[in-house]
C-alpha positions, 0 to 999 in steps of 0.5 A, spaced: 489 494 550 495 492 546 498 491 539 494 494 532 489 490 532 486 491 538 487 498 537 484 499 531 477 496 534 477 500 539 477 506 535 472 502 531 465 504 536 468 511 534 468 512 526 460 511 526 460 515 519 458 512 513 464 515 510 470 511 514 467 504 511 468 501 519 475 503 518 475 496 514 478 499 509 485 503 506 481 509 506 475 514 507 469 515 502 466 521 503 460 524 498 461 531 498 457 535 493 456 532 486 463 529 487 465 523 492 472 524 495 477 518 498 481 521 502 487 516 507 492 518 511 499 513 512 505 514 516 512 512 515 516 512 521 525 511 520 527 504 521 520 502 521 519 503 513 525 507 511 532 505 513 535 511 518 541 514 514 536 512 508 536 519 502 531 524 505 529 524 497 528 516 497 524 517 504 519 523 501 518 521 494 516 513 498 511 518 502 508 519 496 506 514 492 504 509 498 499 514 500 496 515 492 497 508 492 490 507 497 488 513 491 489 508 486 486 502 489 479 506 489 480 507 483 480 515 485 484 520 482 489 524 486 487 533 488 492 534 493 496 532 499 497 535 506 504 533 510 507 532 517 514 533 518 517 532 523 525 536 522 530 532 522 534 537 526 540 537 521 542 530 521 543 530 514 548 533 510 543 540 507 538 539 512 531 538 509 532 540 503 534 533 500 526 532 503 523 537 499 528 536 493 524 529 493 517 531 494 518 536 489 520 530 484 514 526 486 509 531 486 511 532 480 510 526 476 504 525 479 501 531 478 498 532 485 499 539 489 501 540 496 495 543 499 498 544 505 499 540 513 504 540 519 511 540 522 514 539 528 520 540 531 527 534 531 526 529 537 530 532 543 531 524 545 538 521 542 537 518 536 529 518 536 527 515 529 523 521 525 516 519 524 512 523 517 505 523 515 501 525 509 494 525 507 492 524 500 485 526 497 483 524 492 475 524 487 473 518 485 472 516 477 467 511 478 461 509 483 460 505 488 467 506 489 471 498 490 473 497 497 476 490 500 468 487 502 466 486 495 468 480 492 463 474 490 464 466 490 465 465 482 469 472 482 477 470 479 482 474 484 488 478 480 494 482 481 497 487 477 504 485 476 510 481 480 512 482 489 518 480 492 522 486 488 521 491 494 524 485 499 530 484 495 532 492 494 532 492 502 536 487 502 541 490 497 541 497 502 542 493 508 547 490 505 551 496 503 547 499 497 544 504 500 547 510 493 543 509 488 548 509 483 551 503 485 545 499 484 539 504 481 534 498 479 536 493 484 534 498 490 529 502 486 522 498 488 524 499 495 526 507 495 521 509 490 515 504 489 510 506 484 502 507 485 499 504 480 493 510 479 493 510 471 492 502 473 487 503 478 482 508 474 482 503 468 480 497 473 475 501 477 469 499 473 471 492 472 473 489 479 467 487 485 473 487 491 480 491 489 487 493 495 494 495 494 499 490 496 502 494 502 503 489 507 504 481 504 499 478 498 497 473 503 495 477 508 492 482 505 488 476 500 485 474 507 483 482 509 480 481 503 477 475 504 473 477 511 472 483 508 468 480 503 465 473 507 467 469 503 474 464 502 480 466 497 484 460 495 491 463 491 495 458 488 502 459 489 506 458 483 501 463 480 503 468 483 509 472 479 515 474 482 521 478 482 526 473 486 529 467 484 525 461 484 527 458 492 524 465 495 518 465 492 515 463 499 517 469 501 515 473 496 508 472 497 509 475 505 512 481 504 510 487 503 511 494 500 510 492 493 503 496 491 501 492 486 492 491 485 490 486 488 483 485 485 477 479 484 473 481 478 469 476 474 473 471 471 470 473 464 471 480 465 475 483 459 480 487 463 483 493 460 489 492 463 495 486 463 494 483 469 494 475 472 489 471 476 492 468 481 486 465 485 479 464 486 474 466 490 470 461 494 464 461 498 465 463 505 469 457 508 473 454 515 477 459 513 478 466 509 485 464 506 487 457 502 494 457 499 495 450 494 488 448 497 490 448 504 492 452 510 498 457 509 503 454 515 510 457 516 509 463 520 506 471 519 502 471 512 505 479 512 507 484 515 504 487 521 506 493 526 
């Protein structure tokens, strides 16, 4: 057994519980009491999701917001969160303060409590990578709640807002922009992404099929599409951007952007400023068309 995929199918014959939706979908759905709780777990490991020499405070608040980002979209409304972290055994300039610092920040302005978690000592291997974990919990605003597998034939496909933001802000970081001040709006997709939770809880009752864009909107367009068993055909120059024109390709496969990704009705009125960017087809030869024909030209996004 080698790579993700094959992994995670294995672990498929052990989520039997209705709740881990087949470990199909971002997160777990569990009724419990009079409410439903969503809860998912990511982890970020350095030079994987965060530059090494990044700021501590960057890499928490990122920790955050890509987690309550699978919250938002289910439309769900953050309770709290548990950490993992792994010391850094004094790599930084103040030690893990810089961290708390951040995740103080971020707890803040999205108004979820620290409920609690796990440490672990610093790696005693030479310049081994940090991993960091967070688990958020979240109270669904409305049922069912959406996951990847509800999209129809008919329904129009939209996305929240532009991608391609979180490529060019890495970029300027390798490049050297890696003090905020120096390049606060270029880099700030990249450092600080923003789950889109007021967003989500508005479209919960509208959308059949709804995901953040974590990994590429193309890859994850067509995890939606077999999902749902039906085909997505995206047009290209639909899709807004935040790069210059010639990257547009490029834009559409990279990740860390976490905007919603969602098919609704194509009458639906929508109580938030979105654009549709494709349409949902019955299923096809193949779960994704972009331009009416079979991507080419390599990974449709990010894949561990």
């Amino acid at each position: 057994m080698t790579g993700e995929f094959a992994f995670i199918a294995a672990l498929r014959a052990l989520a039997s519980d209705p709740a881990a939706r087949g470990l199909n979908d971002d997160c777990a759905v569990l009724p419990f009491g009079g409410e439903v709780l969503v809860l998912t777990h990511d982890m970020m490991v350095a030079g994987l999701h965060f530059l090494p020499d990044q700021d501590p405070a960057d890499v928490a608040w990122k920790l955050v917001a890509t987690n309550l980002s699978d919250l938002a979209a289910k439309g769900a409304a953050p309770v709290g969160v548990l950490l993992g972290y792994q010391l850094t055994g004094g790599r930084f300039a103040g030690g893990e303060e810089p961290f708390v610092a951040g995740l103080r920040a971020a707890l803040a302005h999205y108004r979820v409590p620290l409920l609690g978690g796990d440490t672990v000592g610093a790696s005693a291997i030479p310049n081994a990578p940090q991993a960091l974990g967070l688990t958020a919990i979240g109270r669904a605003t409305h049922t069912p709640v959406p996951g990847r597998d509800g999209a129809i034939a008919g329904d129009a496909l939209y996305i929240t807002g532009p991608v391609g933001a979180a490529m060019i802000g890495l970029e300027a970081m390798r490049a050297g922009a890696t003090n905020p001040a120096r390049a606060p709006k270029l880099t700030e997709a990249y450092r600080r992404p923003v789950a889109l939770l007021a967003e989500g809880i508005a479209l919960a009752p509208h959308v059949h099929a709804m995901m953040d864009v974590s990994d590429g909107v193309l890859l994850d367009a067509r995890r939606m599409a077999v999902a749902s068993g039906v085909t997505i055909a995206i047009d290209s120059a639909a899709v807004p951007i935040a790069t210059p024109e010639h990257r547009r390709a490029e834009a559409l496969r990279w990740g860390d952007d976490y905007q919603l990704l969602f098919a609704a009705p194509a009458n639906a009125q929508l109580p938030v400023a979105v654009t549709r960017i494709g349409t949902v087809l019955a299923q096809g030869a193949v779960p994704l068309l972009l331009d009416g024909a079979v991507p080419l030209g390599g990974p449709l996004g990010y894949t561990h």
